[in-house]
N, C-alpha and C positions, 0 to 999 in steps of 0.2 A: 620606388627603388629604381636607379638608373643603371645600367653596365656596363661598364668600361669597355665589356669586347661581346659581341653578337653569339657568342656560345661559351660554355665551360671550359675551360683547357684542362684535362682531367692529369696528363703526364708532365706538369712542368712541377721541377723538383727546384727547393731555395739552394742544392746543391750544383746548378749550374745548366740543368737542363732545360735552355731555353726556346723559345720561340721562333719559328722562322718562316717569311713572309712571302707571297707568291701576290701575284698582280691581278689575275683574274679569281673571281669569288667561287669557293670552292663546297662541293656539296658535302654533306653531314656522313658520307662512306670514311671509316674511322679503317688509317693501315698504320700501324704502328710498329715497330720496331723495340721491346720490350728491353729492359736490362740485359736481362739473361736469358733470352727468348730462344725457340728453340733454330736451329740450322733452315737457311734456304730449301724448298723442294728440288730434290735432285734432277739433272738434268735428263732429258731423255738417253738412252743405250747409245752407244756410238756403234756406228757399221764400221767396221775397218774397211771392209769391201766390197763392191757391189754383188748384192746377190746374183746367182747364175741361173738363167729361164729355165722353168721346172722341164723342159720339152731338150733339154741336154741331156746327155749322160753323163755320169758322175764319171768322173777318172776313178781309176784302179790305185788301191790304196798300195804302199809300195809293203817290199816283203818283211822288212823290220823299217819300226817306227820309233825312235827315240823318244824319251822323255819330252813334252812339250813345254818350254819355257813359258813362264808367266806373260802375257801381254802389257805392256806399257800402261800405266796409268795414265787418263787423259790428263791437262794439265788443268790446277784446281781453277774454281769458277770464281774470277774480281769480285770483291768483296761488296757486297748492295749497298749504297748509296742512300741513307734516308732525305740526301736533298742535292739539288744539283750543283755543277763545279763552282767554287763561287759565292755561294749563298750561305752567311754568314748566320749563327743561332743569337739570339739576344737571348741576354739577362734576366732581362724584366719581366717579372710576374704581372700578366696582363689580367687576373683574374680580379675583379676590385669591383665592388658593388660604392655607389654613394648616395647617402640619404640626404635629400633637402628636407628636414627636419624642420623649418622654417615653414615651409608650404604644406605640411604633411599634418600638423599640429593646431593652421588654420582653417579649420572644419569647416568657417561660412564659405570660404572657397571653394568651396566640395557638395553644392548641392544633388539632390538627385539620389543621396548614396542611401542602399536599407541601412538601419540601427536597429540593431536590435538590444536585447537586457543584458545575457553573460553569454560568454563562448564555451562552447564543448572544447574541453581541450581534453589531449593524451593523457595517462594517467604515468606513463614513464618519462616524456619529455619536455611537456605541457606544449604542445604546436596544439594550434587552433584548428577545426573540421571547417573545412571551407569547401565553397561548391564544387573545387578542383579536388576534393579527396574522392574515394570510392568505397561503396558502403556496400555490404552486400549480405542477407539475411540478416540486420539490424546488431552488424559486425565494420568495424572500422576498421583498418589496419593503416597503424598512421605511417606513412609516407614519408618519414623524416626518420621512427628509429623503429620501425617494423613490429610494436608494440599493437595488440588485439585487444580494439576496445571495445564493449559493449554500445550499442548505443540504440535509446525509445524510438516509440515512432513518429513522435510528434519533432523528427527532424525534416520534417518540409517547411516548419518556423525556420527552422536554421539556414535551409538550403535556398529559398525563395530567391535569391538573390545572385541566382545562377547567370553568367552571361556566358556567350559567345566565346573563346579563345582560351588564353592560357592564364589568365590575370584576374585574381579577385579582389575584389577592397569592400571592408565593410568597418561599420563605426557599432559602437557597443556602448549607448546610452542610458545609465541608470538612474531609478525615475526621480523628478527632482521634488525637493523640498521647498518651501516658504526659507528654512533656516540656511539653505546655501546660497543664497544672494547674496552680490556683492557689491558695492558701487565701483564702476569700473573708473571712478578718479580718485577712488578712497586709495590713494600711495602717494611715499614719499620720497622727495627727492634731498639728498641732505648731501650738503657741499663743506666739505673736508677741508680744510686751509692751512698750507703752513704758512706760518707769520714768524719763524725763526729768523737770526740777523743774518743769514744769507740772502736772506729776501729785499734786500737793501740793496743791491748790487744795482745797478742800470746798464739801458743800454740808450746806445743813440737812434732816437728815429728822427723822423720828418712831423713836424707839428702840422697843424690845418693851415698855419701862414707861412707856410712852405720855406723855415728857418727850424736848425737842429734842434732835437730836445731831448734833456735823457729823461726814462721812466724807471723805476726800477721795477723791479718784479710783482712787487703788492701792490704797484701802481696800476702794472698790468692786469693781475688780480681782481683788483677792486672796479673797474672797468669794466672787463669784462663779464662780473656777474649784475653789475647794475644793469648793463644792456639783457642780460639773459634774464634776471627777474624781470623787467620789462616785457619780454617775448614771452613770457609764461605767464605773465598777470593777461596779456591780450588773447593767448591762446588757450590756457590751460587755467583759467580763473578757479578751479574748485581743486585744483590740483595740491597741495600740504607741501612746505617745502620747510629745512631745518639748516641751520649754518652751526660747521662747529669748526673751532681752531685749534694748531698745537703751536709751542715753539716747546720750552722747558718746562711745562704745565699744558692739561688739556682743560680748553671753556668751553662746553655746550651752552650756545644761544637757543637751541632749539630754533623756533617761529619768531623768535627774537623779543613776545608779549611778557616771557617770565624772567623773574632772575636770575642769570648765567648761574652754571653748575660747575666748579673750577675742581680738576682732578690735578695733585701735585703729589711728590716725595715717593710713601709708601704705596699711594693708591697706583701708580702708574706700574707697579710690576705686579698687582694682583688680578689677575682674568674673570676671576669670578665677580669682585665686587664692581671692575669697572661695566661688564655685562648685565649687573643687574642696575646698576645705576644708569645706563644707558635705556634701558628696558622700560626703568620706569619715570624716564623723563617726557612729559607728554606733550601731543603738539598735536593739540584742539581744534586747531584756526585753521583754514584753507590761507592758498598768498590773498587771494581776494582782500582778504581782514587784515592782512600782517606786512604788507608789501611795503609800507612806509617804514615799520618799524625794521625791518629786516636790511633796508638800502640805508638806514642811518647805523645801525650795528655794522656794515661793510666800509663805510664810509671812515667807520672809528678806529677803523684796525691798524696796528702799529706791529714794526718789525720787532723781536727780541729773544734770547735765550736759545739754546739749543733744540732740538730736532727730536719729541719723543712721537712719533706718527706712528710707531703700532699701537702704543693706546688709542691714539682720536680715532684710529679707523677702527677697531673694537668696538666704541662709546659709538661710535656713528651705525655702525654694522644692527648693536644690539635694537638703537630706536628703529632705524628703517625693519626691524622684524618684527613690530607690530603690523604690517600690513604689505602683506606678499606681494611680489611685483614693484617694489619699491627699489631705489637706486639708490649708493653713494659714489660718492664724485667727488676724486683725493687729487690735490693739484698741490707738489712739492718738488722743490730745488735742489733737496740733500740726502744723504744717508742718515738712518735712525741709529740717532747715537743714546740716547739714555731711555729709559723704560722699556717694555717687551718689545721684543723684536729687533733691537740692539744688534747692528752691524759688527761683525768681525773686521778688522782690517784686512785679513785674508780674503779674498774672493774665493767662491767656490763655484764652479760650473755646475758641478751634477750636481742633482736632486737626493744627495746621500746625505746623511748625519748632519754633514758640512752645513748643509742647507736649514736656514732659521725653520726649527720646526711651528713653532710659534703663526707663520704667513700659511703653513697647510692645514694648519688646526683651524683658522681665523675662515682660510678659503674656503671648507668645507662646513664648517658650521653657518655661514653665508649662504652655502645652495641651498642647505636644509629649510633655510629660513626664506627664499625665495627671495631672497636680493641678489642683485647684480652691483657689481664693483667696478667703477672705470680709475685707471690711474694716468696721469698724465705729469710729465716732469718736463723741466724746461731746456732749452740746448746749452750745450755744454755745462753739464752739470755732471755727476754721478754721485747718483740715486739708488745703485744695486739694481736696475729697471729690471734683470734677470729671476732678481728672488723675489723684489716686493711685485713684480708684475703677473707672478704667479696667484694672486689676490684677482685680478682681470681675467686672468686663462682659467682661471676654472670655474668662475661663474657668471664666464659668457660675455664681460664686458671690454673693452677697449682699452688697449695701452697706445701710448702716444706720446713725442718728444713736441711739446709747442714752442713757442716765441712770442715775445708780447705781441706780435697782430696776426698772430692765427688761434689765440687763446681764447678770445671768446666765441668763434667759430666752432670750435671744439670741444668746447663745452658746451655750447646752446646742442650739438648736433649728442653727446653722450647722455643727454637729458632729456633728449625729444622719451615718449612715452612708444616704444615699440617692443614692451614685451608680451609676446602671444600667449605665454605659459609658461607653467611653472613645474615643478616634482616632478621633470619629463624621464621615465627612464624605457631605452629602446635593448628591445632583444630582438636577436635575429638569430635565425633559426637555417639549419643545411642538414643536407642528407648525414644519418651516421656514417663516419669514414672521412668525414672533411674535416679542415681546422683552418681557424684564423690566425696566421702568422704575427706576432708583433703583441701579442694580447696575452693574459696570462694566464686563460683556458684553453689549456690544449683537446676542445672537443667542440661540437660543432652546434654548440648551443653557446652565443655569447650574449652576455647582458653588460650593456652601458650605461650608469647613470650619468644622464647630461644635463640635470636640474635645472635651470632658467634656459629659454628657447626664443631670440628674438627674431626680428624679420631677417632672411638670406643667410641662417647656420643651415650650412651644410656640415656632415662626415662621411669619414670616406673609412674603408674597410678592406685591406686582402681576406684571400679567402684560396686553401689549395687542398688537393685530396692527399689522401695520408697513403704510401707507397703499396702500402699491404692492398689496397679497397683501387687501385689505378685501372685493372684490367675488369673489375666487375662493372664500373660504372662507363669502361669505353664499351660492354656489350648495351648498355641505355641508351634510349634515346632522348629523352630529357632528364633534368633533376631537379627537385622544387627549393626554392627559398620561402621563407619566410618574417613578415617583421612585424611583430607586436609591440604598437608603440602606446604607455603609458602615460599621461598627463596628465595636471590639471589645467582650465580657459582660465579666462581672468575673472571669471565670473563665480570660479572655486567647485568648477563642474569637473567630475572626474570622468575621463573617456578616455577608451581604449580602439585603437583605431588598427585593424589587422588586415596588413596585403599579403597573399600571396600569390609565387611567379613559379613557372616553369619554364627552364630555359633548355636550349639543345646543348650535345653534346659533341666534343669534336678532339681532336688531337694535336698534340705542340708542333708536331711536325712541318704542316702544311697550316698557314691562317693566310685569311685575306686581307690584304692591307685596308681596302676598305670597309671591314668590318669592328673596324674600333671609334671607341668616343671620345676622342682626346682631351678633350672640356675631364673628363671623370678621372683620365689616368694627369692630364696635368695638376687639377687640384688637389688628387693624391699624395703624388710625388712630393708637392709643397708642404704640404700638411705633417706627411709621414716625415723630413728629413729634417724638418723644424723639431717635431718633438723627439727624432735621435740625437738632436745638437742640443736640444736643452734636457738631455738627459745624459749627457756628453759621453753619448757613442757616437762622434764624429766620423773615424774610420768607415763605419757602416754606414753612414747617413754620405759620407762620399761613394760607395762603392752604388749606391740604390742612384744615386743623382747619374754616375756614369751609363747605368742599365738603361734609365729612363733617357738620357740623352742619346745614346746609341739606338734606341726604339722609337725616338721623334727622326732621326737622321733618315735611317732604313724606309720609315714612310714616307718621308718628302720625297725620295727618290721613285714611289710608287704610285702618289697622289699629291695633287699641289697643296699646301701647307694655308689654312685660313690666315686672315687678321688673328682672331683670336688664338689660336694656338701659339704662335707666335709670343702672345703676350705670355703662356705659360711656358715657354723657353725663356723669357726674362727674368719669372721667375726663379727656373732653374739655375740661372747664371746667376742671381745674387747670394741662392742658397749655395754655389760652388764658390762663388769670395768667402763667404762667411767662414767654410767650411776648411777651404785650403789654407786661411789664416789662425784657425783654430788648433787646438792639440787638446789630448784631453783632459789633461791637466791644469788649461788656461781658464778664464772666465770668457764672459763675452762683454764687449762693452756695454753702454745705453741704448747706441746710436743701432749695433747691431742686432741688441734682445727685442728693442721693439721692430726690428724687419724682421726677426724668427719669432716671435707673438703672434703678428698679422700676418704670416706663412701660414700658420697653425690653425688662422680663421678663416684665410682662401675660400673662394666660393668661385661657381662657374658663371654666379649671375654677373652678367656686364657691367652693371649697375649698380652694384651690391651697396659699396660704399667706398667714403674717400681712402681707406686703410689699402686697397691695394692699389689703389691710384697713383700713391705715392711711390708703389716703387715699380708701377710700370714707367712711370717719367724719368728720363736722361736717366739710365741705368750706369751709364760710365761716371758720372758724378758720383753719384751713389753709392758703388764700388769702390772711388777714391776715400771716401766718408768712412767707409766699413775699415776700409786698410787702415787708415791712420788709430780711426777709434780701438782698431787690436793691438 
């Protein structure tokens, strides 16, 4: 677990109570100024007059003494200041935890760690006893919802694994069988084709004798996976790979050894038989056996008929679910006009009714099955890239706008084999009293399932106290988190990997500028304002872009601004074009769903991949590209 900022802000409220930054780093002494807190301490008595040395005589009182009028009330005391003249409150909720889920899931990376069999967990909240809890006459009292648990004594098995400081991590290994082996090249890869007569279109390139040539799209196509079965017959020779195509009928070639299986008419609107027909089309042969037969099946393919692609990605989905960790890879020109999935002419932004339900069913029955979905469409096209690439966002794989010469780049690189794991689902766990904004448990135990986990997914999480619980947790001095992450390896090993942190506690008033991680709060920002645009709370997702832009500004004025931060203010500025050309009523084009997809995937690794690459380069092109395409 990473943190956006060096302690908890226990007072920042989503109603406007924000943060405000001071230069020098300030100690964990909590002075806060409460809602409705009570009055300043009065001031000392005022002397109206100097007292007179006791070594005088008092003057003689005179013979009648009137009523004495009241004395003057001093004048009231300027109103306290929670911060100096000047110094402006930010917006932004700087409380945000983020998981590299990616790193977290690959266990060989992690030697040295105890495993033990199962965890002691709460019996009211389920948080793990970790060496950070406190136990005392063989009584737990768990640290997250104040819940007294019993617990044996043979918890020095448990505990062993004590270290130094504030931070535990332990792995929870159950013991393996002969029957869960897996071969880690038994998956497949199965490539998705439309061949419909939009695929017929060309474009002009440069041939190898440096004179024009058009290609059309299947041209490109066909090219590009010859070069890629190529790369996969030298690198991944035991690897299973399957070709299937749509135009106005779907044909599974499978391995390409058996007879095509041709779905048409009524088959293409029923789910259940095209699933099971997919299911039970098999595909024996690794490429090793099939590489010929497979490059002469691509070689044969012909443009024709209409555009039914939520069947083939169904028929495709169902085979890659014989063998988890397997991918398909959907490379299409147009909108699905006839069978499931069936395009409205209407666009619809949000994710309501409007929205094919059909591509959520499809997505989700996908993670169950441990496949991963890449979709990739070509420029200037419109494909819906917003709904069908909802097929990609939710099971972890890649959307993407190609070109005939960056298509087979793109496709060799969404087929390399990088998936770590599978059935990942993470909880994360906080003190009672806290809640994660944005999420739809209002309480401080969230669980996320994130099914397929390949290398460099990151998430990112807010996280705030609830106004009732503000003044109990500013008398703390720390507050624990915790994250129980669930998976399986590729190996079909099931491991539960549990950290937890104790962090300090502090107040919104006063933070230190350099006490934040702008790598955490920038790929937040991205991530979070991507998925209120593709949920089309645009409004919102502009008001969060503004907070976090005014909370990058406020710090460059207190510490110089990295390379890398930098990059996550690019991305700010393209989710602000997207945004300011958006309504919520509108759709989003191609050009713009796939830069808020790869928003949504943002990572802080440098390296991650080409998806943010794209749009750290010539931003102001880019921005032209978004505006026209709205």
């Amino acid at each position: 677990m990473e943190f956006a900022c060096s302690h908890v802000v226990c007072n920042w409220r989503s109603d406007g109570a924000g943060v405000s930054l001071i230069q020098n780093e300030y100690d964990n002494v909590v002075s806060v100024k409460p809602q409705e807190g009570p009055a300043p301490p009065p001031l000392p008595p005022r002397r109206l007059r100097k007292p007179r040395p006791t070594s005088l005589p008092l003057p003689s009182l005179p013979p009648f003494q009137p009523p004495l009028t009241p004395l003057s009330l001093p004048p009231p005391v300027p109103p306290r200041a929670d911060k100096p003249e000047g110094e402006s409150r930010l917006k932004a909720n700087v409380n945000v935890v983020s998981l590299s889920v990616g790193k977290l899931v690959n266990i060989s990376q992690a030697p040295g760690m105890e495993s033990f069999q199962k965890p002691v967990v709460c019996g009211r909240c389920s948080a793990a006893l970790s060496c950070l809890s406190c136990i005392q006459r063989n009584a737990w009292v768990c640290e997250f919802c104040g819940c007294e648990n019993s617990v044996g004594g043979g918890l020095q098995r448990v505990c062993i694994g004590q270290r130094a400081g504030v931070r535990s991590d332990d792995l929870y290994l159950p013991k393996q069988s002969d029957d869960d082996y897996q071969n880690l090249e038994d998956t497949l890869v199965v490539f998705c084709v439309d061949i419909s007569g939009s695929m017929s279109v060309t474009t002009e390139v440069t041939s190898s004798s440096g004179f024009p040539a058009h290609i059309s799209r299947l041209e490109g196509i066909q090219d590009a996976l010859q070069r890629v079965l190529t790369s996969m017959l030298q690198q991944s020779p035991r690897r299973r790979v399957a070709l299937v195509t749509f135009g106005d009928e779907v044909v599974i070639y499978g391995d390409g050894t058996r007879t095509p299986l041709t779905l048409r008419d009524w088959a293409l609107v029923d789910y259940d038989h095209i699933w099971q027909q997919g299911a039970v089309y098999s595909v024996p042969h690794c490429i090793a056996e099939t590489y010929m037969q497979l490059i002469q099946r691509v070689k044969d393919l012909r443009e024709h008929g209409a555009t039914c692609l939520g069947p083939a990605v169904l028929a495709s989905v169902a085979m890659a679910s014989r063998y988890p960790g397997s991918k398909v890879i959907l490379c299409t020109d147009g909108r699905a006009n006839i069978g499931l999935g069936e395009m409205e002419e209407t666009p619809s932004l949000s994710s309501s009714p409007l929205t094919p339900y059909f591509y959520r069913q499809l997505a989700l029955q996908a993670v169950g099955s441990g496949v991963i979905i890449s979709v990739m469409s070509f420029e200037g096209t419109d494909c819906r890239l917003a709904d069908v690439g909802r097929l990609a966002d939710t099971t972890g794989g890649r959307v993407n706008i190609v070109s005939i010469g960056t298509i087979a780049t793109e496709i060799q690189t969404a087929s390399m084999d990088n998936v770590l794991a599978t059935g990942v689902t993470a909880t994360l766990l906080a003190s009672d009293g806290m809640y994660f904004p944005y999420e739809d448990e209002n309480n401080h135990k969230l669980v996320r399932e994130i099914g397929n986990v390949t290398s460099g997914l990151e998430i990112t999480f807010e996280f705030a106290v609830k106004p009732e619980f503000m003044e109990v947790f500013l008398q703390k001095d720390t507050l624990p988190f915790q994250l129980q992450l669930s998976f399986k390896t590729r190996d079909q090993q099931r491991v539960t990997r549990i950290i937890t942190e104790q962090r300090p506690v502090t107040s919104c008033s006063r933070i230190w500028a350099g006490s934040f991680n702008m790598a955490v709060l920038g790929v937040h920002c991205a991530q979070l304002c991507a998925s209120l645009t593709m949920e089309g709370r645009v409004q919102e997702a502009q008001r969060q872009l503004k907070a976090q832009q005014d909370l990058l500004e406020q710090i460059s004025k207190h510490r110089p601004i990295q390379k890398q931060e930098s990059i996550y203010g690019n991305w700010m500025d393209t989710m602000t074009t997207i945004c300011d050309a958006t309504t919520e009523s509108q759709t989003l084009s191609d050009e713009a769903a796939k830069v808020v997809y790869q928003m949504k995937r943002a990572s802080s690794a440098s390296n991650n991949s080409s998806n943010t690459t794209e749009t750290q380069k010539k931003p102001a092109r880019k921005k032209k590209a978004l505006m026209e395409g709205m």
